[in-house]
C-alpha positions as CSV (number, residue, x, y, z in Angstrom):
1,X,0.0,0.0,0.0
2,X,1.1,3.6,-1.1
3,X,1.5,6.3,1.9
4,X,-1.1,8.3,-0.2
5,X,-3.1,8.4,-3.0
6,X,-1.9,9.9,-6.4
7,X,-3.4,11.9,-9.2
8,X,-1.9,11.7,-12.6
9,X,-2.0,14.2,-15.2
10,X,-0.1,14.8,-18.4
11,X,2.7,17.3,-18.1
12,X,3.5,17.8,-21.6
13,X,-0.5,19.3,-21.9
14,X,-0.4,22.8,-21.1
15,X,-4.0,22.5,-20.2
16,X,-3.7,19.7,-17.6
17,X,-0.3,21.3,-16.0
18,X,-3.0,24.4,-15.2
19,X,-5.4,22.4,-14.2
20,X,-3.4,20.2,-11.7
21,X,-2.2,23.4,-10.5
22,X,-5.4,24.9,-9.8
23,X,-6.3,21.4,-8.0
24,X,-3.3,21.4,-6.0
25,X,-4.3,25.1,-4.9
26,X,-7.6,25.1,-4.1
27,X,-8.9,21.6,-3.5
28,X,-5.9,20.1,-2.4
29,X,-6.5,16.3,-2.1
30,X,-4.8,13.8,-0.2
31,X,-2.6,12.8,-2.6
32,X,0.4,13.8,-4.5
33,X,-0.2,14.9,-8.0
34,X,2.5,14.2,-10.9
35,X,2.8,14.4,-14.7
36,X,3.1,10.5,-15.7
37,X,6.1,11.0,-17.2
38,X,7.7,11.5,-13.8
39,X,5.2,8.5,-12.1
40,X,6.6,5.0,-11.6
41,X,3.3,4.0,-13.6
42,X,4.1,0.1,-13.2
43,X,4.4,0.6,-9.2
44,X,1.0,2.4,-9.7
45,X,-0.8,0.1,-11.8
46,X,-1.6,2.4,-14.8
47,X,-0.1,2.2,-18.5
48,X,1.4,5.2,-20.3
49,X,-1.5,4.9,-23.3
50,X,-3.9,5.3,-20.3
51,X,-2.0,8.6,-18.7
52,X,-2.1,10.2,-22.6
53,X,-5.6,9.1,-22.6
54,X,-7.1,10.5,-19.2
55,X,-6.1,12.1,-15.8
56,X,-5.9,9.0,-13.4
57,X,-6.4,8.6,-9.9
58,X,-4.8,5.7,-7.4
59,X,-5.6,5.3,-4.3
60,X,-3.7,4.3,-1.4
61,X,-5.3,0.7,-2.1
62,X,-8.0,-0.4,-4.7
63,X,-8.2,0.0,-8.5
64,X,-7.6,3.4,-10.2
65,X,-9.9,5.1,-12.1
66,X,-9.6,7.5,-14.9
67,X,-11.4,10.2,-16.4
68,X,-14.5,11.7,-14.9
69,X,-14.7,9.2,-12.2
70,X,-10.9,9.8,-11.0
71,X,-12.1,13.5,-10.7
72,X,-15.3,12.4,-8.7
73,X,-12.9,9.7,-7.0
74,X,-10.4,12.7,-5.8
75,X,-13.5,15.3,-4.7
76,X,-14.7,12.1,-2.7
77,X,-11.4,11.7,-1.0
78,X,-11.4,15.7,-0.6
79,X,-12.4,17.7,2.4
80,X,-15.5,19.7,2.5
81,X,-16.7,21.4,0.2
82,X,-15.3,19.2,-2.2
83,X,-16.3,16.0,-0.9
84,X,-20.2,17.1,-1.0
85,X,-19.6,18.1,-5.0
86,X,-17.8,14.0,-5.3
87,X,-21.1,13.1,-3.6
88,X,-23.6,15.0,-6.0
89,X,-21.2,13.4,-9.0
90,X,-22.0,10.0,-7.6
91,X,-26.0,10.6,-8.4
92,X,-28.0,9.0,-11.2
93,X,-27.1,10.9,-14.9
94,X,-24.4,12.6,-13.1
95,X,-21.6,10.5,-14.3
96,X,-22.0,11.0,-17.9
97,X,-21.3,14.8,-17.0
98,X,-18.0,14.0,-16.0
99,X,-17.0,11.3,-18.7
């Protein structure tokens, strides 16, 4: 088991290097957040097409997930207020918003 969760993001997308930045800053998860190409993706159980493909969230333990659901995965794992906008993601229809 990891000592905390990770997000991963793509660091050679200038979009996704803001955006982890603004998640680091304002909700700040549990978790560190790193580009893949600095992540020990086999340690973390993700492959490098799935990185390019979609941010990605491991937890400590458990399967990642990737996507919209790694987003409502890392609001869930959140304080508050985030936690309560992970919650309202996790409703019925919601999840296609994300994805």
């Amino acid at each position: 088991m990891r000592a905390k969760a990770t997000v991963i993001f793509d660091g050679d997308c200038g979009f996704c290097t803001w955006c982890a930045g603004k998640l680091e800053r304002w909700v700040k998860p549990p978790a560190l957040i790193i580009p893949w190409q600095h992540a020990d993706l086999d340690q973390l159980g993700v492959s490098q097409i799935q990185c390019e493909m979609a941010l990605q969230w491991v937890p400590r333990d458990g399967a990642p997930a990737a996507g919209g659901r790694a987003i409502t995965a890392l609001l869930l794992a959140s304080s508050p207020p985030w936690r309560a906008i992970g919650a309202l993601l996790c409703l019925p229809g919601m999840a296609q918003l994300t994805d």
